[in-house]
C-alpha positions in Angstrom: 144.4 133.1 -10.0 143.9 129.7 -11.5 145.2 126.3 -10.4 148.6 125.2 -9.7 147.3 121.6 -9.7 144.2 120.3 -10.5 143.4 116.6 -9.9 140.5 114.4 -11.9 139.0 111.0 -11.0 143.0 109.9 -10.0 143.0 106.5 -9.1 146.3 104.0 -8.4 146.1 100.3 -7.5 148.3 97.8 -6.2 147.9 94.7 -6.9 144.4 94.1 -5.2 145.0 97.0 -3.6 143.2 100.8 -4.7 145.7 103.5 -2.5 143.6 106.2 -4.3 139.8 105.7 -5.5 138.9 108.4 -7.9 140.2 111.2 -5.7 139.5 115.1 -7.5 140.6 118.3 -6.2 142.3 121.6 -7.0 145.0 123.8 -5.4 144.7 127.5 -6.3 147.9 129.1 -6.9 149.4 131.2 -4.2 147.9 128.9 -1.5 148.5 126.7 1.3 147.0 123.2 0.5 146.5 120.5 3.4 145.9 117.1 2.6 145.1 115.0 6.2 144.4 111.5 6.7 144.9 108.9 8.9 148.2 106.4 8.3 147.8 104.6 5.1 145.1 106.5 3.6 147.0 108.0 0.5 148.5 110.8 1.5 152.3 109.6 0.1 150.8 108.2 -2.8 149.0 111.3 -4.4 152.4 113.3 -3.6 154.7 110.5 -5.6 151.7 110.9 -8.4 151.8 114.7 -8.5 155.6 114.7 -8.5 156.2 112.5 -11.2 157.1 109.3 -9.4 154.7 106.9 -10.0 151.9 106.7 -12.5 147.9 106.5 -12.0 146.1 104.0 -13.3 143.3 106.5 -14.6 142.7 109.5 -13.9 144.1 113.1 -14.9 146.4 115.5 -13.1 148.0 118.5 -14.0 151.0 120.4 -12.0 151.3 123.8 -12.9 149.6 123.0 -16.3 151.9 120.2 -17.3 150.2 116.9 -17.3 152.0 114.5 -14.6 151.3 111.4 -16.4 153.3 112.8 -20.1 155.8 115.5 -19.2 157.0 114.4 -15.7 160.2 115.6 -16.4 158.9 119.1 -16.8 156.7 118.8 -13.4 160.1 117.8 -11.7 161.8 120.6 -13.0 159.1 123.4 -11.3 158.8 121.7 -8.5 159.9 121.5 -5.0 159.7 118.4 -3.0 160.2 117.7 0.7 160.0 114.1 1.8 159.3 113.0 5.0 163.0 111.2 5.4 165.3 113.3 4.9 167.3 113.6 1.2 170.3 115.5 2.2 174.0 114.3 2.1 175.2 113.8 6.0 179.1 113.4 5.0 178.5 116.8 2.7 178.8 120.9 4.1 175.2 122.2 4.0 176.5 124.6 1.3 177.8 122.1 -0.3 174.1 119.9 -0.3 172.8 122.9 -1.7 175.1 123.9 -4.8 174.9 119.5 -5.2 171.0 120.3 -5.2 171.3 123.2 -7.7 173.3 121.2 -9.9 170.4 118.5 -10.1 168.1 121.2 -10.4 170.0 122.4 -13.8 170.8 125.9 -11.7 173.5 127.5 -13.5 176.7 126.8 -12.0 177.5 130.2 -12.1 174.5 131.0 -9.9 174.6 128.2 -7.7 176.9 129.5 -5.1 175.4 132.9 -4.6 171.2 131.2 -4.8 173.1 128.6 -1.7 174.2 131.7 0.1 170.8 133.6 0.0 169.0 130.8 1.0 171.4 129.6 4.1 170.8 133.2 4.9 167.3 133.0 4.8 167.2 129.7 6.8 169.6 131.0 9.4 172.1 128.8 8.5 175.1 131.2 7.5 177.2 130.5 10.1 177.0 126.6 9.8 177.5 126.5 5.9 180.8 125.1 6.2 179.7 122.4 8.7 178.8 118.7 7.6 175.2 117.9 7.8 176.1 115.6 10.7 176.9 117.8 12.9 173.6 119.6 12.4 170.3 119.7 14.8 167.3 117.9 13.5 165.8 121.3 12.7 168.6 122.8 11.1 168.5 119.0 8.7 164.8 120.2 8.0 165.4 123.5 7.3 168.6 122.6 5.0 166.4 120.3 3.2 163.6 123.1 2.9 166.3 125.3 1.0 167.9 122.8 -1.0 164.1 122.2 -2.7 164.3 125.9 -3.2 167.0 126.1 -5.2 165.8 126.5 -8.3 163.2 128.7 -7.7 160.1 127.0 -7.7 156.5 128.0 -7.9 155.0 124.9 -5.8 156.7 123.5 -3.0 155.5 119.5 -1.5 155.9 119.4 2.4 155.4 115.9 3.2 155.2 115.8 7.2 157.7 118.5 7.4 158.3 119.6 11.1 157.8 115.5 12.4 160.4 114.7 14.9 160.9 118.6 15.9 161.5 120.1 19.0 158.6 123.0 19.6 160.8 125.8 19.0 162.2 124.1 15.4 159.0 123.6 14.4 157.9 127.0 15.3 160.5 128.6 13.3 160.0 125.9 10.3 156.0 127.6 10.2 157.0 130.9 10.1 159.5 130.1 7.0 156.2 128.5 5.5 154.2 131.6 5.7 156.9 133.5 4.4 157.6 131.7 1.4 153.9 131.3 0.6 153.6 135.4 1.0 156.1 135.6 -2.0 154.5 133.8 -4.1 155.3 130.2 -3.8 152.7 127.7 -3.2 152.2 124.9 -0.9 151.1 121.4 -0.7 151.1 120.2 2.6 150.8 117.0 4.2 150.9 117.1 8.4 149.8 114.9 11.3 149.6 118.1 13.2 146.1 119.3 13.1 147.2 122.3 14.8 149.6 122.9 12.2 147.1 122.8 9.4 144.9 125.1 10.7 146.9 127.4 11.5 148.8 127.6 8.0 146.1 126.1 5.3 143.4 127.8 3.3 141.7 124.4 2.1 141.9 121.0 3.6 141.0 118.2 2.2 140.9 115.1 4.2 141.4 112.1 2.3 140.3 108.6 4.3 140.6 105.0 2.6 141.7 106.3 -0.8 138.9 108.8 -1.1 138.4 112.5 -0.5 135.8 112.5 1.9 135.9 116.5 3.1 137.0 119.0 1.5 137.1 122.9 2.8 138.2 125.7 4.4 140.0 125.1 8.2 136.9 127.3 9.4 134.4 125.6 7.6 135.6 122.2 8.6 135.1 123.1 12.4 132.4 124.8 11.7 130.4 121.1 10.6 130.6 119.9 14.3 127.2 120.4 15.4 125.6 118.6 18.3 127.4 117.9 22.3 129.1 121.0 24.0 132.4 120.4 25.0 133.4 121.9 28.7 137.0 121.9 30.0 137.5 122.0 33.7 139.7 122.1 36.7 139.3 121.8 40.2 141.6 123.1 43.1 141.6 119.7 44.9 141.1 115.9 43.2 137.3 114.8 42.3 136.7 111.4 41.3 136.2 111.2 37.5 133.4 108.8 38.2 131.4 110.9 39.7 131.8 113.7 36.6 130.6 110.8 34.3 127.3 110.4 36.0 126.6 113.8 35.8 123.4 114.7 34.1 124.0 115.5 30.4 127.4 114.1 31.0 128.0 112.2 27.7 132.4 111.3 27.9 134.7 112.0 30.4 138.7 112.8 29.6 141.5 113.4 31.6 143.7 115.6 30.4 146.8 116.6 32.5 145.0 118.6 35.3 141.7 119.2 33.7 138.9 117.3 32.3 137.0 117.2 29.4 133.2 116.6 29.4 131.5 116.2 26.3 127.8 116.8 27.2 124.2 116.7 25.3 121.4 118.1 25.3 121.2 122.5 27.2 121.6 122.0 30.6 123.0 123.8 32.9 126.2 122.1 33.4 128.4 125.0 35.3 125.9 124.8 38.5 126.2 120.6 38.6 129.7 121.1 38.2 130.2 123.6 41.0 128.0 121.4 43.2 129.5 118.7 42.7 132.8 119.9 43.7 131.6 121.7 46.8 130.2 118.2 48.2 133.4 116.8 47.4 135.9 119.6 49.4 136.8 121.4 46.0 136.0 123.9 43.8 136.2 124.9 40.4 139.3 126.5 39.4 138.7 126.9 35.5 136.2 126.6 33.4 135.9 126.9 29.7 133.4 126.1 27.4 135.5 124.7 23.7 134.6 125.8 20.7 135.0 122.5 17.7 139.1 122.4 16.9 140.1 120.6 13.5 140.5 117.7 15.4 137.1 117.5 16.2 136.0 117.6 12.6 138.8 115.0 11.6 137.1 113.2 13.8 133.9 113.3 12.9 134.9 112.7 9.4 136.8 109.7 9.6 136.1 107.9 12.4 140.1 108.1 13.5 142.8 110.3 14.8 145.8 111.2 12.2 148.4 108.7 14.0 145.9 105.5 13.7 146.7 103.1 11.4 143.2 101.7 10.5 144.0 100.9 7.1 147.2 99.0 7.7 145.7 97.0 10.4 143.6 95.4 7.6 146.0 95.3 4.6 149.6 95.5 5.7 151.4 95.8 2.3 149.9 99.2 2.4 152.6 100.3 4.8 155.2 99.9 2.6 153.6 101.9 -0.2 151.9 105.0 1.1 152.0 107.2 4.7 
């Protein structure tokens, strides 16, 4: 099918500061692409270079076969771009954001009120197109700034932490509008601290980490590289004392999580019968047990040393915060 943007040996500096080091990929068209990383690792920046904001300092990239660095008014004109803040007009109607947006977008005006109907349909926003944006739920906001990136039609949508802030059921319905553009045809670059999220919509990841891709696979095969400790989740029907859990043979870490804990154990033991021992000497029982398979949060782990939400790379060079999410 081809790429709808391939990246080369992209590299931008600031000052004495590299926010991407050489970073290659490629998005096939039709896809969902993630790009994870913790805070400050260059997440932001590759979007503002792929969208024509800001140049590299070497390095190729081409959106949907236009070159980024010499026609960025042509990549701005296929593309669809979500920021993290929001870029819609408060004091405006929601149809009026979007026939505003299709006038930016060069939409003809002729067309622009019927494309802002369709899509306010389609975002389940009909009934509120009349309203000002400020009298709109956080969720309705995202999903008004979704459509107003679709106005034009374009072939690759950039999600830049799209359902951040949102309330479960938002953020389940923002997904499933995800999906559903993506099954006609449009493709996606995603950004997300949710790892949940990516794995549930991406076909490649890539996992970028100081400026540098440092994975870069399918969901499945990313979970599929943690090797090594089993990971049991338990409960118990009366309180044990998490102490005692982490002198348990094979017993390697110890979480609490709500009601359960988490044991990450080495070696093949047979961890179910010290477990259900230890409870019965201790006026309790098991109530659940579950051995986990490796999420994506254990590979992003394992890969970069961090969670999404850690700002490692601010903590040593703070100008980075300004520059790049």
């Amino acid at each position: 099918m081809g790429s709808a943007i391939s990246v080369n040996s992209l590299t931008k500096r600031y000052d004495d500061l590299t926010a991407l080091n050489g970073i290659s990929f490629d998005v096939h068209r039709g896809s969902v692409f993630g790009l994870l990383g913790p805070n400050g690792a260059g997440k932001t920046t590759t979007i503002r270079i792929l969208t024509g904001l800001t140049r590299p300092n070497s390095g190729e990239a081409t959106v949907l076969d236009y070159n980024v660095a010499e026609e960025n008014q042509l990549v701005k004109s296929k593309v669809g771009v979500v920021p993290e803040a929001s870029n819609i007009y408060e004091e405006m109607t929601a149809l009026g954001n979007l026939v505003f947006s299709g006038e930016l977008y060069g939409v003809p005006s002729s067309e622009r009120k019927s494309r802002a109907m369709q899509l306010l349909e389609v975002f389940n926003l009909a009934d509120r197109a009349r309203d000002t944006v400020l009298g709109l739920s956080r969720g309705m906001k995202r999903r008004l700034t979704i459509a107003c990136a679709l106005m034009h039609r374009p072939e690759l949508l950039f999600l830049d932490e799209p359902t951040t802030g949102l309330d479960v059921q938002s953020a389940h319905q923002l997904r499933d509008q995800v999906r559903r553009l993506n099954k006609e045809g449009v493709t996606i670059f995603l950004t997300t601290h949710y790892l949940e999220e990516a794995d549930q919509l991406c076909n490649t990841i890539a996992v970028i980490n100081w400026g540098r891709i440092v994975a870069l696979d399918s969901p499945e095969n990313l979970k599929a590289s943690v090797t090594g400790d089993r990971v049991v989740e338990v409960s118990f029907s009366a309180p044990v004392p998490e102490d005692g859990l982490k002198r348990l043979p094979g017993v390697v870490e110890v979480y609490k999580l709500g009601d359960k804990y988490r044991l990450r154990l080495a070696g093949e033991g047979d961890s179910v019968s010290d477990l259900v021992e230890y409870a019965r000497n201790r006026g309790s029982r098991i109530a659940t047990i579950n051995t986990l398979k490796p999420s994506l949060e254990d590979a992003f782990l394992k890969i970069t040393g961090t969670t999404p939400d850690e700002v490692s790379r601010d903590k040593v060079q703070p100008r980075q915060r300004r520059m790049d999410g």
